[in-house]
C-alpha positions as MATLAB code, in Angstrom:
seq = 'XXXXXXXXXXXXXXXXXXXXXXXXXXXXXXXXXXXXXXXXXXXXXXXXXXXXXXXXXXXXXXXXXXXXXXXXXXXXXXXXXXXXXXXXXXXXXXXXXXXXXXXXXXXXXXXXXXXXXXXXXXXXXXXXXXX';
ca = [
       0.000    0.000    0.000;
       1.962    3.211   -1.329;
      -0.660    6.551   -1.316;
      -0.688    9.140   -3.950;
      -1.195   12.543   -3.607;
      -3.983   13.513   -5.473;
      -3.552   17.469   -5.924;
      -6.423   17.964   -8.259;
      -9.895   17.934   -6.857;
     -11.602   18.272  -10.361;
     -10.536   14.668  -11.124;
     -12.070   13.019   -8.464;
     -15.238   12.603  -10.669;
     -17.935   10.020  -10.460;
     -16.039    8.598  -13.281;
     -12.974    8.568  -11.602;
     -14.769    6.398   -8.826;
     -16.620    4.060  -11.109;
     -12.994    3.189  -12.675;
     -11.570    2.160   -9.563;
     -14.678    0.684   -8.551;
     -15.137    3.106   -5.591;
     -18.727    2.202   -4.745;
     -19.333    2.908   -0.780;
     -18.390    6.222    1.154;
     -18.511    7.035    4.621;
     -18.288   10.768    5.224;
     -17.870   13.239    7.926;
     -19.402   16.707    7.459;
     -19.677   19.271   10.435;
     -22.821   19.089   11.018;
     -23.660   15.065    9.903;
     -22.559   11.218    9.049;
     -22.978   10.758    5.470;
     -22.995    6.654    4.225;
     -23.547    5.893    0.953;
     -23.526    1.842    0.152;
     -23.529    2.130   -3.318;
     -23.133    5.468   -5.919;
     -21.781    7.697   -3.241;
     -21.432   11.711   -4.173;
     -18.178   12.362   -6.057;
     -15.759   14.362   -4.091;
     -15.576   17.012   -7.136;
     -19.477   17.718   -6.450;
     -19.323   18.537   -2.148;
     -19.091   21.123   -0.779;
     -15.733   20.858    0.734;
     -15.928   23.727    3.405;
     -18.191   21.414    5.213;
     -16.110   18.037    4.834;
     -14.507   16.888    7.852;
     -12.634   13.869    6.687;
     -14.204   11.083    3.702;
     -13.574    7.928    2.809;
     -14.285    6.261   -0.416;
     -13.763    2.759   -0.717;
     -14.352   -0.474   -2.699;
     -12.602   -4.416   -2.256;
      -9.215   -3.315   -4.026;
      -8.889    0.493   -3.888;
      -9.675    3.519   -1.770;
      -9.934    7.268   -1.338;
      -9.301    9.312    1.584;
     -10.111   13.286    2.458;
      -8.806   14.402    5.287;
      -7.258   18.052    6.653;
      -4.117   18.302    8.082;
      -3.010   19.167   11.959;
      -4.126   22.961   10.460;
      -7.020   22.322    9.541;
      -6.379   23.670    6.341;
      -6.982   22.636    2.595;
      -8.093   19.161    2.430;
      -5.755   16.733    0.903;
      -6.776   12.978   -0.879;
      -4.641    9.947   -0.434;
      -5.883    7.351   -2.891;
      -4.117    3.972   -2.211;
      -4.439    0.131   -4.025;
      -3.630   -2.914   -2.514;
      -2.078   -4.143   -4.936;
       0.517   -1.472   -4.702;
       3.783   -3.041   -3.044;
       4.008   -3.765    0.308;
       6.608   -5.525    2.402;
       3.916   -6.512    5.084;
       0.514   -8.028    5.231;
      -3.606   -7.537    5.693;
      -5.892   -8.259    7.997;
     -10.122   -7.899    7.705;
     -12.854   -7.498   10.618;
     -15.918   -6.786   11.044;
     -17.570   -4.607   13.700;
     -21.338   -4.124   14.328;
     -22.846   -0.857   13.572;
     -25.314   -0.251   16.465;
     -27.426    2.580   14.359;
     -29.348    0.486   11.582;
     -29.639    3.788    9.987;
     -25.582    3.204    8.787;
     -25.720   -0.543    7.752;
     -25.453   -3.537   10.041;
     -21.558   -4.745    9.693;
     -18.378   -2.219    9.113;
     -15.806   -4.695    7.657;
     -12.110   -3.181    8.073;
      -8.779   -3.775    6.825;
      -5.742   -3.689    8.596;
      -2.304   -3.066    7.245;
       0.911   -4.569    9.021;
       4.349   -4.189    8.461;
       7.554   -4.837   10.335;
       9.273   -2.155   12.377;
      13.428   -2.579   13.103;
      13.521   -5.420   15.690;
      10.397   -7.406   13.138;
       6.858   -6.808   15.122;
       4.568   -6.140   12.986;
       2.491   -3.307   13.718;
      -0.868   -1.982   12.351;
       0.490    1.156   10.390;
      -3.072    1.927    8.644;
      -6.930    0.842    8.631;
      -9.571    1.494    6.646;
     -13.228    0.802    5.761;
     -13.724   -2.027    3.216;
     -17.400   -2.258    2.518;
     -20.377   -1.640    4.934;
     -23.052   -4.444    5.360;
     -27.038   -3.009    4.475;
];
C-alpha cells in the first residue's frame, strides 16, 4: 500500500470512482454522518468547506479526504492494494449499532515490520459496509 497525492480535486469525478470501482463512502461533514452503500457523491461535487474527513472505498482500492493538523486545505490519499508492500492484511468486522448506517463495518488492517520485526498496524480502513 503506497498513497498518492492527489492534488487535483476536479478529477475526483464520479467517473474517476466508477474506474476504480469506488462504490461505498462514509463521510464526515460538520454538522452530519454521510454513508452511501452504493453510488456515493463524487468528491468534485461537495461542498468541501463542510467536509470533515471522507472515505471512499471499494474491495481493491480507496480514497481518503482528510485536513491536516491545520485544519487547512483538504488533501486525498488514494491507495491500491495491490501497490507493493513488504507486510501483510488483515479484515474485521464490527457491528454498527445505528441500523440507519448498515449492520456490519468490515475493516482492513495493514501490518508491516518495524526494526527489531513486530509487525504493527500502520493503517486501517473501511472495506465495505453491510445493508
Amino acid at each position: 500500500m503506497r498513497p498518492s497525492d492527489i492534488t487535483d480535486r476536479t478529477k475526483l469525478t464520479s467517473d474517476f470512482l466508477r474506474e476504480y470501482d469506488l462504490n461505498q463512502a462514509l463521510l464526515y461533514f460538520y454538522d452530519h454522518i454521510g454513508v452511501w452503500h452504493e453510488t456515493p457523491v463524487a468528491p468534485s461535487n461537495l461542498d468541501e468547506e463542510q467536509l470533515m474527513e471522507g472515505y471512499w472505498f471499494g474491495r481493491d482500492h480507496f480514497l481518503h479526504a482528510f485536513r491536516g493538523d491545520d485544519h487547512s486545505e483538504m488533501r486525498y490519499l488514494f491507495c491500491s492494494d495491490d501497490d507493493d508492500t513488504s507486510g501483510f492484511t488483515k479484515d474485521r468486522g464490527f457491528m454498527i449499532r445505528n441500523s440507519r448506517f448498515g449492520k456490519t463495518l468490515h475493516t482492513r488492517y495493514y501490518y508491516e515490520a518495524d526494526n527489531d520485526g513486530q509487525y504493527t498496524v500502520v493503517y486501517a480502513r473501511p472495506l465495505r459496509i453491510d445493508k
